[in-house]
N, C-alpha and C positions, 0 to 999 in steps of 0.2 A: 504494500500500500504506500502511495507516496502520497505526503499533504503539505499543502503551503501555506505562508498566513506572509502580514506584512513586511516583516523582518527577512523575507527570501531566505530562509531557514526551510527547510525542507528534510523530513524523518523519512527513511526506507524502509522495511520491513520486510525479508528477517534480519536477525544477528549476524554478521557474517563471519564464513568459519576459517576463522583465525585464532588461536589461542591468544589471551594479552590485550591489550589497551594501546592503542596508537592513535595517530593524527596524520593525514598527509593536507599537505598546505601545497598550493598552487599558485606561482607569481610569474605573473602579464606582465609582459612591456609596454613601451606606449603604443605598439602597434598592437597589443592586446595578441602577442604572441609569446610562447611562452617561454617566460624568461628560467624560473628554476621552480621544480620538484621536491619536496620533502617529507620521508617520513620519519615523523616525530615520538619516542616513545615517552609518554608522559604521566606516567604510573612510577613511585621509586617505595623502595623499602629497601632498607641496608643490611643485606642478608650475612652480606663479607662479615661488616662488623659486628652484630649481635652473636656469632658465632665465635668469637670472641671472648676468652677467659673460662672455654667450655675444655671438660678432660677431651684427648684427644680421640681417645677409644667411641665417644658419642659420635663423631664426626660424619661415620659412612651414614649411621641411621638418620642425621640432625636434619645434612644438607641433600637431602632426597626432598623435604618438603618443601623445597623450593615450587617442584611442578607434580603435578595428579599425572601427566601424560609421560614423563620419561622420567622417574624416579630410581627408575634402576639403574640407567648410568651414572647419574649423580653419586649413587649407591658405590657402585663398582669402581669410577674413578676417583673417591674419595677416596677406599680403598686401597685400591693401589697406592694411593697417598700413603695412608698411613702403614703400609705396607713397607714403605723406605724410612719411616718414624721409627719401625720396632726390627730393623736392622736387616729384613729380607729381601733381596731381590728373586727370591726364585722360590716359588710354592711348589707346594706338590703336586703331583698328576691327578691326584683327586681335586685337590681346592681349584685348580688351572683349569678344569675339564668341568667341573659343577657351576664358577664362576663366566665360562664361556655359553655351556646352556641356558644359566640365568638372561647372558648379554644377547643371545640371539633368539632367545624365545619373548623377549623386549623388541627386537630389529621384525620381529616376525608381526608383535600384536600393533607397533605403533606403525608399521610401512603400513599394513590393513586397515589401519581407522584412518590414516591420512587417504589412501586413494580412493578406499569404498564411501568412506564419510563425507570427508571434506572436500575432496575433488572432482569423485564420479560424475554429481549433477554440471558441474562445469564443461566433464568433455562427451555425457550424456543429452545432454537439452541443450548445450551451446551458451558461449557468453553471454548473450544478449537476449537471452529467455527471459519471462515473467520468473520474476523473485520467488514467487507463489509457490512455482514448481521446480524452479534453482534449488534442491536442496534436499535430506536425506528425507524427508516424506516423500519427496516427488520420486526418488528414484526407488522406494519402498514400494509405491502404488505403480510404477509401469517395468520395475524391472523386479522384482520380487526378489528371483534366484538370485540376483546379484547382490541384492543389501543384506537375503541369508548368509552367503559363502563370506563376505564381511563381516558380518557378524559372529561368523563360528570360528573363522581366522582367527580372529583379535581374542575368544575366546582359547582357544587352543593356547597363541600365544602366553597368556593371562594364564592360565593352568602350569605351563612351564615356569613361570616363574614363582609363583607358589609353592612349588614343590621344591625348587631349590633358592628361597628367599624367605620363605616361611607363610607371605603374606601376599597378595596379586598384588598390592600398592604399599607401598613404604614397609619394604619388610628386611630383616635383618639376618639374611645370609652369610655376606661377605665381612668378617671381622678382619682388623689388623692381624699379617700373617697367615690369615686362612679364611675358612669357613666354618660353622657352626654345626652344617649335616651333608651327609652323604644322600645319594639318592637310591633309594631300595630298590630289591626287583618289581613289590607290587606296583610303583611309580613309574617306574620303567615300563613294565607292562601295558599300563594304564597312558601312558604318552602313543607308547607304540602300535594301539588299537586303531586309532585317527590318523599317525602320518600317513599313509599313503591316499586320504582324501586332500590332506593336507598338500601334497605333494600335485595333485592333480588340478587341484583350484588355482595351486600357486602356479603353475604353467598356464593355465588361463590368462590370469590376473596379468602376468606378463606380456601374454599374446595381447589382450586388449590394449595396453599401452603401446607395446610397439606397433600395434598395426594401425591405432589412433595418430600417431606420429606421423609413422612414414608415409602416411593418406592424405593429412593437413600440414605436411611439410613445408609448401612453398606461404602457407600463414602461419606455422610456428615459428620459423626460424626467423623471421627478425621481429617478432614481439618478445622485446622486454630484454632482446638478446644486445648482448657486448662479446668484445674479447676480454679475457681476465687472466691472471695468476690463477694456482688451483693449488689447495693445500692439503695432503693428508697423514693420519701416519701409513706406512709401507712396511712390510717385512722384508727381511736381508736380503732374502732371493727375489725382493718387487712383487711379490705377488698380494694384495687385498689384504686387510688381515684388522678386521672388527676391535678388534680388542687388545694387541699390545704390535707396538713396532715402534720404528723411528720416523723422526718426522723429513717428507719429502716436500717442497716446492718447484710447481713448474711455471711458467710462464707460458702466452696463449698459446703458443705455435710448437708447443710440449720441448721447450730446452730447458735443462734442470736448473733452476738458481740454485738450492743446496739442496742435498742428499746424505739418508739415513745419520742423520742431527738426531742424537740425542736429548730428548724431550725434557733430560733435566736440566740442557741447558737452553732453555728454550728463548730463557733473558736476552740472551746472545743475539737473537734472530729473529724477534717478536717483539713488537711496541706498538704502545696502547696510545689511542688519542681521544680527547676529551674536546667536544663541540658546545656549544653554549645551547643549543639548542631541542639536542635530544639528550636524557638519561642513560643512553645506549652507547659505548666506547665506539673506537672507530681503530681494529687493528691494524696494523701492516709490516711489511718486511723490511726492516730496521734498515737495510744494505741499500735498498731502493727509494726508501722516504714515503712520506704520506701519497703525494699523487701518484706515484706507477706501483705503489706497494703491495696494495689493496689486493684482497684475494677474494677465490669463494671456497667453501668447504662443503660436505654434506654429498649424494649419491652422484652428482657427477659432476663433481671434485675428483671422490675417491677411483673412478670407473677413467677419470683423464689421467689422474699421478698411476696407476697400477701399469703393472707388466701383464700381468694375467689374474688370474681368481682360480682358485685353487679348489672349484667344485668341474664337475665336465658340464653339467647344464647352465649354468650360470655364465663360463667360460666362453660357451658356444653363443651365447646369449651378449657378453661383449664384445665379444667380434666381429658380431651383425649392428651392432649400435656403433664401435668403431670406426665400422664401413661408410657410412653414413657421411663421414666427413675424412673420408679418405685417409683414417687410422692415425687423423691428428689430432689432439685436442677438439674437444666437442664443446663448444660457447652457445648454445641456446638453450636460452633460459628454461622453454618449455619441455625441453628432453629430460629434465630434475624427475617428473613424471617415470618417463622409461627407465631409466639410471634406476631409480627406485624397484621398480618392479623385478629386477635385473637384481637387486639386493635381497629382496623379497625373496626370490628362487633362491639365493646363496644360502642365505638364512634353514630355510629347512633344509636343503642340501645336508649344511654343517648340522643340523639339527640329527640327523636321520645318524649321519657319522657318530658321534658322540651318544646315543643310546644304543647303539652297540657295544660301545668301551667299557668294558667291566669295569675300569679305573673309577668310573661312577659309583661302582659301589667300594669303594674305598675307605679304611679305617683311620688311613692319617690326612689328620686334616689340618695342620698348622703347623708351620716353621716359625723359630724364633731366632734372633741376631742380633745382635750391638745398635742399642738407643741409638736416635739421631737425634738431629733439633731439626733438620729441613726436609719436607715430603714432598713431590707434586708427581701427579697422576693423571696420565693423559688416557682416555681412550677415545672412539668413534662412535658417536650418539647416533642415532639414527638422523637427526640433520647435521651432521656433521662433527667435527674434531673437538673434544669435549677438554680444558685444562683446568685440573682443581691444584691449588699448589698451598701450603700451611707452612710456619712456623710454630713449632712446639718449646713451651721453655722449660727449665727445671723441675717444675710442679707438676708437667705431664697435660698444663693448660695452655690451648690454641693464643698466641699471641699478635698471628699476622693470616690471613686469607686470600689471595686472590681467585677467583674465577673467571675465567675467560670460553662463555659457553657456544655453544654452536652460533645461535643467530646473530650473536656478535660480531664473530666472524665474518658473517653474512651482510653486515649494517650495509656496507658503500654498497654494496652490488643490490640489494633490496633498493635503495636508493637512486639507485642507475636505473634499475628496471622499473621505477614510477618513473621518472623524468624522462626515459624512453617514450611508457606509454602516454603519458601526459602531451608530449611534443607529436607523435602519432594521431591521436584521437582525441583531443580538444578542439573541441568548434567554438570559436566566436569566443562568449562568455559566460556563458551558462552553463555547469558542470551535467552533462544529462547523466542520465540512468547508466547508457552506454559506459559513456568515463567510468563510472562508479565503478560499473560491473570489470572491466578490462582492468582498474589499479586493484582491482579485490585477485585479481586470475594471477596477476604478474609474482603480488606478495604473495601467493599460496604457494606460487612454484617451490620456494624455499623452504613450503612446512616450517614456518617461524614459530618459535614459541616464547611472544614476548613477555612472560613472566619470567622463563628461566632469564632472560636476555637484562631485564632490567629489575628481576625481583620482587615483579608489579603482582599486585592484588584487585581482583574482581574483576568483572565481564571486562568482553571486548567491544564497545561499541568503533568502527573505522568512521573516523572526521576527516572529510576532506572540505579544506577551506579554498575560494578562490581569492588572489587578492589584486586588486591592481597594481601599476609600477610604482605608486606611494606607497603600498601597503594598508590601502585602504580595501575592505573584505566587501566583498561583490556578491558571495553566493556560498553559503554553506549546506552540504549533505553529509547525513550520518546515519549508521545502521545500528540501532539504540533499542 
């Protein structure tokens, strides 16, 4: 429903599905052309520091409650944190292998509520559909089977983590040095009854994205798209690797700026920038500066830095999306979609592998080593490169935090891709429906979730302001 009154304030209706709280602002020149694009995140709560003076051993379980939607990396790469706190680098094949199905039964349930939920009605009814039926009702009431197989996805997923987390949301698996349980045969059994539906939907789920792509190719590829750096972590041999490696950047045209960097020196190669106008940092590559620094992180980030993926379907599967751009770095925005689906498959792949491992049911579950004072823990969140990093002092109390989470990462290039669509599809002066809908499709690519990003609290209504070249506001829409 859209309604207006004198003030050219204008409400939309529904929510739109973005985790988090933003703003994007629109400023005209005098030729009422458009001059810059911004989204704004404008929600704060200081998570770093109330985390603060807290024992360090709370730390995996504290800082999961950042987000309801990916709690478990937060989980796990706090973890690993405090895993270099209590002197280990190297778990054992049970905590490494229980800790990995936790991570990918996480990559399994959050890829499935991002495409089925939040995205489907977008590449099912089309951008510029009635809001009415844009959305997971609408694709409930004309595609049935597909908002099921989402739905039992995300459940599945949700089940895997439970079983080795203790809880589907904010559960306490992963302690410093280990885990707390092993995974029995009844659980085992009881995963192993479903993957092979699991297995079949997820080749679906994939086929719909790529074939969605490579059909509306000559209009995905330059909405919302740039060239960019691409950052992830990599394993020694380059191949994909979710959950531990070192960190790789490339540049667009896939030359390595650095390679298998050591993520605990990450200081070294990583710096953070602070804007006056959004609550959201602005990372980039310390060696390149703020203008060419800037990166993206998240499913095709990881699918442009990788050598290969180390499943055969998955593998087979980036080689066809490779192709696509001639086996160079892949820069359009709306391929985040495929890239994803493409992780989606790895995901049970790896799934399917590791319940076979007996190591799963394993009785040692914890390594200990020589106290530190400095932790930081990097893994791959399902939107991308996830860094928890702590100082611990004397008393075993957290004294310093940084976080630096996926959609951070992502700030310029979310940025780029509204001032993309912005300069694209703005007519005149009047922000229509259309605009709304296209700057809502571009920020989805990235599966942003700006609470973890800014530590924001409550709904997301998206404000988009127009203003003229004073900065006088012409026209505001929001989805409230």
């Amino acid at each position: 429903m859209i309604a207006s009154n004198t003030s050219n304030r204008i409400v939309i209706q529904p929510v739109t599905r973005v985790e988090g709280h933003g703003k994007v602002t629109i400023l005209l020149d005098e030729q009422r052309r458009v001059q810059q694009a911004r989204l704004h995140i404008v929600e704060f709560r200081g998570f770093e520091r109330f985390i603060q003076g807290r024992p360090y051993w709370e730390v995996p379980v504290l800082v999961q409650r950042l987000c309801g939607i990916c709690p478990v990396s937060h989980h796990l790469a706090a973890a690993k944190a405090m895993d270099r706190i209590v002197g280990v680098r190297q778990l054992t094949p049970t905590a490494e292998k229980i800790r990995r199905l936790m991570h990918y039964g996480q990559f399994f349930q959050s890829h499935a509520l991002h495409f089925f939920h939040l995205v489907s009605p977008d590449l099912l009814f089309g951008f510029d559909a009635d809001p009415a039926i844009r959305n997971v009702i609408g694709v409930a009431a004309k595609f049935p089977d597909l908002a099921v197989q989402g739905v039992m996805m995300r459940k599945y997923g949700q089940e895997i983590i439970k079983l080795t987390a203790g809880k589907k949301i904010h559960g306490t698996g992963a302690i410093p040095g280990g885990v707390n349980k092993n995974l029995t045969t009844a659980e085992r059994d009881l995963l192993l009854k479903d993957l092979p539906q699991m297995l079949t939907w997820s080749r679906a789920a994939h086929k719909l994205a790529k074939d969605y792509t490579t059909e509306h190719l000559a209009k995905l590829a330059p909405f919302g798209s740039f060239e960019s750096n691409h950052l992830s972590l990599i394993r020694a041999d380059g191949a994909m690797d979710l959950y531990h490696g070192n960190l790789r950047a490339i540049e667009a045209q896939g030359h390595k700026i650095f390679d298998q960097i050591d993520y605990q020196n990450y200081l070294d190669y990583i710096v953070e920038e602070v804007r006056n106008w959004s609550y959201m940092k602005f990372p980039f590559i310390k060696s390149m500066g703020p203008e060419k620094g800037w990166y993206r992180v998240g499913p095709l980030a990881r699918l442009n830095t990788a050598d290969f993926i180390d499943t055969p379907e998955a593998e087979k599967a980036r080689q066809e999306f490779m192709a696509v751009t001639n086996n160079k770095p892949n820069n359009i925005s709306m391929a985040y979609h495929w890239a994803r689906m493409i992780e989606l498959l790895h995901a049970i792949e790896k799934i399917q592998q590791l319940l076979q491992d007996a190591d799963l049911q394993g009785k040692d579950l914890m390594v200990q080593g020589q106290r530190q004072r400095t932790g930081i823990g990097l893994i791959e969140a399902p939107r991308g490169t996830l860094f928890h990093h702590y100082e611990v002092d004397e008393q075993d109390l957290v004294v310093r935090a940084n976080l630096i989470v996926s959609t951070t990462h992502n700030n310029e290039a979310m940025n780029r891709a509204v001032q993309k669509v912005a300069h694209d599809h703005l007519s005149g002066v009047e922000i229509t429906e259309g605009l709304l809908n296209h700057v809502e499709v571009a920020i989805r690519a990235y599966d942003p979730c700006l609470s973890c990003a800014t530590h924001a609290l409550g709904q997301m209504p998206l404000i988009v302001e127009l203003l003229d070249h004073a900065g006088h506001l012409l026209d505001t829409r929001s989805r409230n």
